[in-house]
N, CA, C and O atoms as a MOPAC input file, in Angstrom:
PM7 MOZYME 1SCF
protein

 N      0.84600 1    -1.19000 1     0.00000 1
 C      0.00000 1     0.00000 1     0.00000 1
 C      0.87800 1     1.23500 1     0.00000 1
 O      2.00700 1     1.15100 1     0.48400 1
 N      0.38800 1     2.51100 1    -0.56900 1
 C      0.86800 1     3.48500 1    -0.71600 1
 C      0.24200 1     4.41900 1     0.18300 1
 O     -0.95500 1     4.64200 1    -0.00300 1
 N      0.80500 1     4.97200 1     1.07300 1
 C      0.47900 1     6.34000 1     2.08600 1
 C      1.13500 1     7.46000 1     1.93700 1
 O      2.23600 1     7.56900 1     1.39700 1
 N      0.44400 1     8.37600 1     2.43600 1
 C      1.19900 1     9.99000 1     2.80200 1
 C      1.45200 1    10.41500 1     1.43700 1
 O      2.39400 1    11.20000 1     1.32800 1
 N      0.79600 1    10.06700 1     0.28100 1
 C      0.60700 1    11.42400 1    -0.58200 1
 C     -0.35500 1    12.05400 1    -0.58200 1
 O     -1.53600 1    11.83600 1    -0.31300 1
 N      0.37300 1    13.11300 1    -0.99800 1
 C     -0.83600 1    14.39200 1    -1.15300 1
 C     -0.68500 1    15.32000 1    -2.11000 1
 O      0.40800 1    15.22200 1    -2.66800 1
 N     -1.55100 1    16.41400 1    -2.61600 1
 C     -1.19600 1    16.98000 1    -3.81300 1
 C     -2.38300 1    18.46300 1    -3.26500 1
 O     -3.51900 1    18.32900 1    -2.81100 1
 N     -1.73100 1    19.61000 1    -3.47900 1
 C     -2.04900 1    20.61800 1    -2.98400 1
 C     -2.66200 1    21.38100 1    -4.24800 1
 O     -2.00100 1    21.45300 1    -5.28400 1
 N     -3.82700 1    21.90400 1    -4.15800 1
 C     -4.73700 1    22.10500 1    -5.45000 1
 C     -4.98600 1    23.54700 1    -5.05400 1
 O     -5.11000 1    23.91800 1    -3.88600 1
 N     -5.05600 1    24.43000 1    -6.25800 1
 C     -5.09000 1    26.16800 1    -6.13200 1
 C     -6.14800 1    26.40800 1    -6.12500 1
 O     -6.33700 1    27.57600 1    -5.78800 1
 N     -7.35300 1    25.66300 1    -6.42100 1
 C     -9.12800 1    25.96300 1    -6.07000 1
 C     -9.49000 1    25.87100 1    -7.61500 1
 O    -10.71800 1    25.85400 1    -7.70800 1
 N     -8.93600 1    25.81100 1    -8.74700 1
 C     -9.04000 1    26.41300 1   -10.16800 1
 C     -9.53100 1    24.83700 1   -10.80000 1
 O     -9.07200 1    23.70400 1   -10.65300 1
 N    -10.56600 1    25.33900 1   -11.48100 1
 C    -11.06800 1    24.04700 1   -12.12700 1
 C     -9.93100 1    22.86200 1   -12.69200 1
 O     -8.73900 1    23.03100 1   -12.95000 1
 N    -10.77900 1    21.57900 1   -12.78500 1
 C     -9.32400 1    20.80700 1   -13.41600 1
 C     -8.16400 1    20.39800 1   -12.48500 1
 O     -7.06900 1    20.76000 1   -12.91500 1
 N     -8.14700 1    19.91600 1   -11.64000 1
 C     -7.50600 1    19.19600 1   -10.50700 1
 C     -6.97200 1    18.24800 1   -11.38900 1
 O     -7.71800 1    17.27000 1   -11.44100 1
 N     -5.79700 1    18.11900 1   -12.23900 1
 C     -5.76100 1    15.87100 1   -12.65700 1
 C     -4.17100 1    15.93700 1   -11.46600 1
 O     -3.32700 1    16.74300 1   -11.07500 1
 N     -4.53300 1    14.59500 1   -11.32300 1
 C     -3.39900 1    14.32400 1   -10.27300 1
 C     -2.63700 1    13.29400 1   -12.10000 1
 O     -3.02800 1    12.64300 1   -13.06800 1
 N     -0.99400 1    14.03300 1   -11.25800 1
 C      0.11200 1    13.62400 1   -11.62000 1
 C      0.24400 1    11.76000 1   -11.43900 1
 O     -0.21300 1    10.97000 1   -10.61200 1
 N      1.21100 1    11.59100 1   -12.82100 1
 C      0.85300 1    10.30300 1   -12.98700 1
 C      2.09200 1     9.74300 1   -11.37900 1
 O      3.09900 1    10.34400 1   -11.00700 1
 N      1.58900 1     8.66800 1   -10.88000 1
 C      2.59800 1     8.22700 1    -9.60000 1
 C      2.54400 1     6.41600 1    -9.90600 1
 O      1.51700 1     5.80500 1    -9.61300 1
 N      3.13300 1     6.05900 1   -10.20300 1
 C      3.87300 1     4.69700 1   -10.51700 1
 C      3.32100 1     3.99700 1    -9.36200 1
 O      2.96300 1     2.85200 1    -9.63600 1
 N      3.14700 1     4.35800 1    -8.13400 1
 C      2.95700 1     3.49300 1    -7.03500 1
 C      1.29000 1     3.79100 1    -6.47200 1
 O      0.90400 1     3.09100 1    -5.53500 1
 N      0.55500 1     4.58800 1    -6.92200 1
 C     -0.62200 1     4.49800 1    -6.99900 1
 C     -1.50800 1     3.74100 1    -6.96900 1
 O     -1.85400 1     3.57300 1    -8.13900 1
 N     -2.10300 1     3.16400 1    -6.32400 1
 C     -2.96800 1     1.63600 1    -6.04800 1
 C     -4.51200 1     2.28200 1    -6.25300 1
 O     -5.20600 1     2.93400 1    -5.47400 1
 N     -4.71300 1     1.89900 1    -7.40400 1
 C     -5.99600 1     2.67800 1    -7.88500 1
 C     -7.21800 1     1.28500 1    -7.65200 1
 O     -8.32900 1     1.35200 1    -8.17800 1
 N     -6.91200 1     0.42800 1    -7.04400 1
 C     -7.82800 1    -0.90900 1    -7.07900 1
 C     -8.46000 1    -0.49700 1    -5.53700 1
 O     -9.62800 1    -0.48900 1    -5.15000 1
 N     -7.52900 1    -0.24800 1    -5.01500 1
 C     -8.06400 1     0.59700 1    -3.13400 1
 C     -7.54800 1     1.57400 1    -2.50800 1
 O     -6.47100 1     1.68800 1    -1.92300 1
 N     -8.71900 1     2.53400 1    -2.73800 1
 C     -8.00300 1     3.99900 1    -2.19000 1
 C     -8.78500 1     4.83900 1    -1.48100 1
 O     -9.97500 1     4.52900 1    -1.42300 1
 N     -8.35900 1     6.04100 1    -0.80200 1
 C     -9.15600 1     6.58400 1    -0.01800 1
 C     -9.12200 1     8.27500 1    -0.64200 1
 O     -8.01600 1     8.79000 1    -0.80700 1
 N     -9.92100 1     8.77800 1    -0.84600 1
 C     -9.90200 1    10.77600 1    -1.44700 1
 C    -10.47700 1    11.47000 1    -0.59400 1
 O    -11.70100 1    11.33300 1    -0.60600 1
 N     -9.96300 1    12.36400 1     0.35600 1
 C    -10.78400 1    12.88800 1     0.91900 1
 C     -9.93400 1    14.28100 1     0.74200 1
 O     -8.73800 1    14.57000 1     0.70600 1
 N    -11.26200 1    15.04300 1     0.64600 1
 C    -11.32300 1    16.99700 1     0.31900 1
 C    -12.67000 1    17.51800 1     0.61700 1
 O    -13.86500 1    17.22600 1     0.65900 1
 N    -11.37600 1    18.91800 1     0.89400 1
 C    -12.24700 1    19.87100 1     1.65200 1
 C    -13.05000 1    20.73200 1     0.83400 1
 O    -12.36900 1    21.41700 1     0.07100 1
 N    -14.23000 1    20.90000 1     0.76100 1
 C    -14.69800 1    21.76700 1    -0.55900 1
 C    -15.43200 1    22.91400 1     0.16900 1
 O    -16.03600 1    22.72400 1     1.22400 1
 N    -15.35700 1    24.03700 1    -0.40500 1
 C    -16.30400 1    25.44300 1    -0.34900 1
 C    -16.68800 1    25.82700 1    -1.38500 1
 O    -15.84900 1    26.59100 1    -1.86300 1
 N    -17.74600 1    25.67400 1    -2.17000 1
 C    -18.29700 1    25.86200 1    -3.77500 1
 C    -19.08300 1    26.88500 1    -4.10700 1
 O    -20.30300 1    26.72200 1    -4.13000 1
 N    -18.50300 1    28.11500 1    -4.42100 1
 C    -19.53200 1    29.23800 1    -4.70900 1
 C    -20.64200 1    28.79800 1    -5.54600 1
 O    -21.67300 1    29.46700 1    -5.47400 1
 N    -20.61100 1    27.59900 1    -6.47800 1
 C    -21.80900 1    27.02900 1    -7.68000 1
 C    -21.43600 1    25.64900 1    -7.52500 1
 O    -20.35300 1    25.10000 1    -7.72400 1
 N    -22.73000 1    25.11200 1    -7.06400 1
 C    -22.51400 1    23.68700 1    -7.47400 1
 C    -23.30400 1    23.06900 1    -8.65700 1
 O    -24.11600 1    22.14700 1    -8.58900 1
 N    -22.90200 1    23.76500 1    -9.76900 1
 C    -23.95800 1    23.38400 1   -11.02000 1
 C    -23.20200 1    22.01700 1   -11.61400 1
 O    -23.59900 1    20.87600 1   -11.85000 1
 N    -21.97500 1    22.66800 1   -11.73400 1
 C    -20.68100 1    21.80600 1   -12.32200 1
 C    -19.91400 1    22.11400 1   -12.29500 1
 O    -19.54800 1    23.18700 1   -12.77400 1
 N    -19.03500 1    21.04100 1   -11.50400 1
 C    -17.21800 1    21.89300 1   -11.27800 1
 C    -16.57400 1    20.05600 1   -10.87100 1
 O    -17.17400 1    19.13300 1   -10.32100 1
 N    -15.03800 1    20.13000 1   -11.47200 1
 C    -14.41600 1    18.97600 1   -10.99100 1
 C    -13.55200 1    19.14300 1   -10.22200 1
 O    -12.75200 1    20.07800 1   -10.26900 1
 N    -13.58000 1    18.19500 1    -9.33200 1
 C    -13.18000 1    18.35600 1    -8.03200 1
 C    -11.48700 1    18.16700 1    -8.36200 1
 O    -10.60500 1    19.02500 1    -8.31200 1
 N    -11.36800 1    16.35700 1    -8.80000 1
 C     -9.88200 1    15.93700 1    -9.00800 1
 C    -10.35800 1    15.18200 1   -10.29500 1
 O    -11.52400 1    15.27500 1   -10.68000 1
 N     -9.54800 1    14.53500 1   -10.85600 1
 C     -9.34000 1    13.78600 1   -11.84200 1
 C     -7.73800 1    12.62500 1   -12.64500 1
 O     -6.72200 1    13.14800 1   -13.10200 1
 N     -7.92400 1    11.44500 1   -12.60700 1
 C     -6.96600 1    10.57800 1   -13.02700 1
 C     -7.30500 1     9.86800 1   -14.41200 1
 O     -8.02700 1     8.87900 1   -14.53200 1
 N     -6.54300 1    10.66900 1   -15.60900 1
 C     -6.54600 1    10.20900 1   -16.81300 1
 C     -5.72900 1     9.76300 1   -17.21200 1
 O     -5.06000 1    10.35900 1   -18.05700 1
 N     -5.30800 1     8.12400 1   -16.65400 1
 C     -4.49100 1     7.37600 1   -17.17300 1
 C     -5.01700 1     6.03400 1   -16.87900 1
 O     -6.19500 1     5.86900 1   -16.56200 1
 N     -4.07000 1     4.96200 1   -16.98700 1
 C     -4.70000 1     3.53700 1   -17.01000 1
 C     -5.51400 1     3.95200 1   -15.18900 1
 O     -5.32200 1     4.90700 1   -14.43700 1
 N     -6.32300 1     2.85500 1   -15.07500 1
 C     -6.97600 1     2.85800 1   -13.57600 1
 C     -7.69600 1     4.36100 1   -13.48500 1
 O     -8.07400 1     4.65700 1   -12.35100 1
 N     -7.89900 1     5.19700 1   -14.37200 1
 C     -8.59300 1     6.43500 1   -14.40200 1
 C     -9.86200 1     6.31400 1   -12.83000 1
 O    -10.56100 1     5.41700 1   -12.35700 1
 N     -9.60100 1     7.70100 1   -12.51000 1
 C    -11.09700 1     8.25500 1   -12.07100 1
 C    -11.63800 1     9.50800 1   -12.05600 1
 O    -10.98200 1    10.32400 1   -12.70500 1
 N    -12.67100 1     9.94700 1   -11.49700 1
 C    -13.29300 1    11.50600 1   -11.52200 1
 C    -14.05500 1    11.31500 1   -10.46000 1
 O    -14.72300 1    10.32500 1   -10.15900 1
 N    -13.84200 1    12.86300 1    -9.61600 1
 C    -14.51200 1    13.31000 1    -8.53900 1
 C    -14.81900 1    14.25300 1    -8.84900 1
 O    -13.93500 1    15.08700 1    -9.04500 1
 N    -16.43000 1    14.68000 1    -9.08800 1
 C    -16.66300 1    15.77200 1    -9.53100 1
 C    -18.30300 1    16.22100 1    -9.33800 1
 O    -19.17400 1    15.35500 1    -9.26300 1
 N    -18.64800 1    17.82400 1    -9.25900 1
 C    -20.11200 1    17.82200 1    -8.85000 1
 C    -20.75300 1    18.10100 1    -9.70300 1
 O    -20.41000 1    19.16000 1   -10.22900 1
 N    -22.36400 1    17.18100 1   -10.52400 1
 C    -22.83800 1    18.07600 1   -11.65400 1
 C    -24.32000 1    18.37000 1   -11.13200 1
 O    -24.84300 1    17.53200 1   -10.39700 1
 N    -24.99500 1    19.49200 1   -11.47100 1
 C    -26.10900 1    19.97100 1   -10.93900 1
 C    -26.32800 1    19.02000 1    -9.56400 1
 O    -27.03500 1    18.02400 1    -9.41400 1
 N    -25.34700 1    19.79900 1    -8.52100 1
 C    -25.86800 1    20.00600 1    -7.29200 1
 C    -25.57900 1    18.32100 1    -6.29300 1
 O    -25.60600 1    18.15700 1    -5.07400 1
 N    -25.29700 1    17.20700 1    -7.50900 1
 C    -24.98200 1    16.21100 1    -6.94000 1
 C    -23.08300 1    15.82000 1    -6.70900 1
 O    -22.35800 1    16.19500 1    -7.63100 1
 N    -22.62300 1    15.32600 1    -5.88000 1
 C    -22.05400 1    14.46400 1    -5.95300 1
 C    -21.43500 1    13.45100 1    -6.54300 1
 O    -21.95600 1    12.40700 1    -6.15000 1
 N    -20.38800 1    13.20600 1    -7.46200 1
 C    -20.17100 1    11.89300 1    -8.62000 1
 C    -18.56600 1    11.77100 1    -8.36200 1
 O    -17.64600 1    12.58700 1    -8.40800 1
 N    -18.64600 1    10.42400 1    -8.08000 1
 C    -17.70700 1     9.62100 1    -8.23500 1
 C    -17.65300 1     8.42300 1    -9.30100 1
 O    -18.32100 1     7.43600 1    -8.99400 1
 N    -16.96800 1     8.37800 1   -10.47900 1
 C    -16.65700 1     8.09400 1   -11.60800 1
 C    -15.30600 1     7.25200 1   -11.58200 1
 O    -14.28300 1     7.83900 1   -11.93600 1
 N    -15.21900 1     5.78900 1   -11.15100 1
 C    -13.92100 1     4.74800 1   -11.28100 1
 C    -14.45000 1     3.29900 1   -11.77900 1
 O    -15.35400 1     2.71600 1   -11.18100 1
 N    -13.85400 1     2.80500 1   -12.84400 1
 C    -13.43400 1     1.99200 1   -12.90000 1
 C    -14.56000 1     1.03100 1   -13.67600 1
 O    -14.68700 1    -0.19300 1   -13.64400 1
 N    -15.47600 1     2.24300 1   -14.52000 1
 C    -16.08900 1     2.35100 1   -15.44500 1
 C    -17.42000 1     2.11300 1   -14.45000 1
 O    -18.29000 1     1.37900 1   -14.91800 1
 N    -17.61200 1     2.58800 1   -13.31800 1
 C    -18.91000 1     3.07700 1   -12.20400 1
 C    -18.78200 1     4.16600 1   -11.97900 1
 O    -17.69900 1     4.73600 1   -11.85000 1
 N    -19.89300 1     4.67200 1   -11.88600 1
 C    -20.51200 1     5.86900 1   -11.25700 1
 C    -21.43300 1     5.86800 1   -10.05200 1
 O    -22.58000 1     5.42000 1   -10.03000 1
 N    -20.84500 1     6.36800 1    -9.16700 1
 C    -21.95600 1     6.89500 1    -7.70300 1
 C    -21.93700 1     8.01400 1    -7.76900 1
 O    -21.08600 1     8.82800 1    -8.12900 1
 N    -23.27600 1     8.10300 1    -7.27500 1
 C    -23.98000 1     9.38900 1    -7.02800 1
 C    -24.49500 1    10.10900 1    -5.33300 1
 O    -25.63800 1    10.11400 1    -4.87600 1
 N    -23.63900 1    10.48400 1    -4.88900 1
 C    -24.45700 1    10.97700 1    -3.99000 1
 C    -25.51800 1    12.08600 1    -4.19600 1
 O    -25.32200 1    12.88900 1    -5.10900 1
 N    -26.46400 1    12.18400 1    -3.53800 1
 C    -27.45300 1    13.06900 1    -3.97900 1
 C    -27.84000 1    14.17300 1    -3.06700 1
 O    -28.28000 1    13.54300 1    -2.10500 1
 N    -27.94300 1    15.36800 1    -2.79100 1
 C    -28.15200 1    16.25900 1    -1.41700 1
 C    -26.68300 1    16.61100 1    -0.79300 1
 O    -26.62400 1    17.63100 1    -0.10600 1
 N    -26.02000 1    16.18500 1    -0.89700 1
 C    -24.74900 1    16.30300 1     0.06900 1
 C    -23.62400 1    17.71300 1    -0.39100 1
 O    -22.53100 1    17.95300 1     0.12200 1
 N    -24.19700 1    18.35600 1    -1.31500 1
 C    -23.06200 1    19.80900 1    -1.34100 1
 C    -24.39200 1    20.82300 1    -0.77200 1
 O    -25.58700 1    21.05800 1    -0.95500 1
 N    -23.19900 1    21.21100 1     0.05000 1
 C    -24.02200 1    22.92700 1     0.40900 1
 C    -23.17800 1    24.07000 1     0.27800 1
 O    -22.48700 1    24.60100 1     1.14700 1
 N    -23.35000 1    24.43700 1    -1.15100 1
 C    -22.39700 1    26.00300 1    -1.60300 1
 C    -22.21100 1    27.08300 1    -0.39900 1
 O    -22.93600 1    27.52500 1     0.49300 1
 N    -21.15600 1    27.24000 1    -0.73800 1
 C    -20.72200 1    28.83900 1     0.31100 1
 C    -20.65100 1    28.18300 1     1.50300 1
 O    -20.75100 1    29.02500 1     2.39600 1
 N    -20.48100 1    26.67200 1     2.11300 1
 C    -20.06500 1    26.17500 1     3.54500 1
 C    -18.98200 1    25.07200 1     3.22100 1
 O    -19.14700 1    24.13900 1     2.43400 1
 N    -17.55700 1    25.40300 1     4.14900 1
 C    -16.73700 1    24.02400 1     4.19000 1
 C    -17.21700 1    23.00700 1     4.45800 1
 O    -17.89400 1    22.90400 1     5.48100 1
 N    -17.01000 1    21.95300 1     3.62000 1
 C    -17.13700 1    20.27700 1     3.72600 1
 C    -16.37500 1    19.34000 1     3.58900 1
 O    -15.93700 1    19.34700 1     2.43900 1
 N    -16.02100 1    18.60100 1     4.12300 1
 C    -14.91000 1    17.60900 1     4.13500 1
 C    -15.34100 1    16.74500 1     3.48200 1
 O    -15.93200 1    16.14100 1     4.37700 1
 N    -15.65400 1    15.78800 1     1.99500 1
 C    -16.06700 1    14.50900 1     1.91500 1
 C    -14.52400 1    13.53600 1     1.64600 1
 O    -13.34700 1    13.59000 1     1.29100 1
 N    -15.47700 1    12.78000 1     2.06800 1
 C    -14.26700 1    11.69300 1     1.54300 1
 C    -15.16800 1    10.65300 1     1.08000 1
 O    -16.36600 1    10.52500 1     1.33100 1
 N    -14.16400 1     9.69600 1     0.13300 1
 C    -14.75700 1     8.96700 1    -0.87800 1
 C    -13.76500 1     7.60200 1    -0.80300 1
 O    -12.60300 1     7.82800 1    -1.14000 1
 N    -14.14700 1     5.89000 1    -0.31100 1
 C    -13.37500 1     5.00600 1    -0.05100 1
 C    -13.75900 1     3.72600 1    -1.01100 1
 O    -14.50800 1     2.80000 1    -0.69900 1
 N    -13.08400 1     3.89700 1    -2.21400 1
 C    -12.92900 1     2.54500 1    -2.53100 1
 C    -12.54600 1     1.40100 1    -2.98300 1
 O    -11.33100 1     1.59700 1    -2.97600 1
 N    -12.73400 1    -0.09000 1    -3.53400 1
 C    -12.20400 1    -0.67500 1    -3.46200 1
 C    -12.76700 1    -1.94600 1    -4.37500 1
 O    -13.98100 1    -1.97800 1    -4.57500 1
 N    -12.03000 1    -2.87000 1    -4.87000 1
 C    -12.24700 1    -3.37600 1    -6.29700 1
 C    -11.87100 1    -4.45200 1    -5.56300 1
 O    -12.16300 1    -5.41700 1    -6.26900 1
 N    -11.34900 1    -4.87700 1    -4.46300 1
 C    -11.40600 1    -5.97300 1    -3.55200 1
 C    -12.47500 1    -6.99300 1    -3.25400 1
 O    -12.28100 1    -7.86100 1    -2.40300 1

């Protein structure tokens, strides 16, 4: 298993995380802090390479996008307040 990375994001649309060789994209854990002036549509992070995923909000929901699935959380952004989500999973 791979621990203690992290990748420090400027708030600006388009988050893709850098490709990392040791990346265990079969079980992983994402967790971020969000404050969203619009939650119509905006991406959170994104991995466009083999094992791809997307964390991202479209009208007002929640989407997590790996491994050719999509979840949806539904209700869970509230614009203009910090939120911590985190997102855990696993192909195990």
């Amino acid at each position: 298993a791979t621990t203690g990375y992290s990748i420090e994001m400027d708030g600006s649309n388009g988050n893709t995380i850098p490709y990392y060789s040791a990346m265990n994209t079969q079980t992983m854990t994402i967790n971020v802090w969000l404050n969203l002036d619009d939650a119509g549509s905006v991406e959170i992070l994104d991995r466009q390479t083999s094992g791809y995923f997307e964390f991202y909000v479209s009208s007002g929901d929640l989407k997590m996008k790996w491994a050719n699935r999509t979840v949806t959380a539904s209700g869970v952004i509230t614009v203009g307040q910090t939120q911590m989500i985190t997102a855990v999973m696993s192909l195990e």
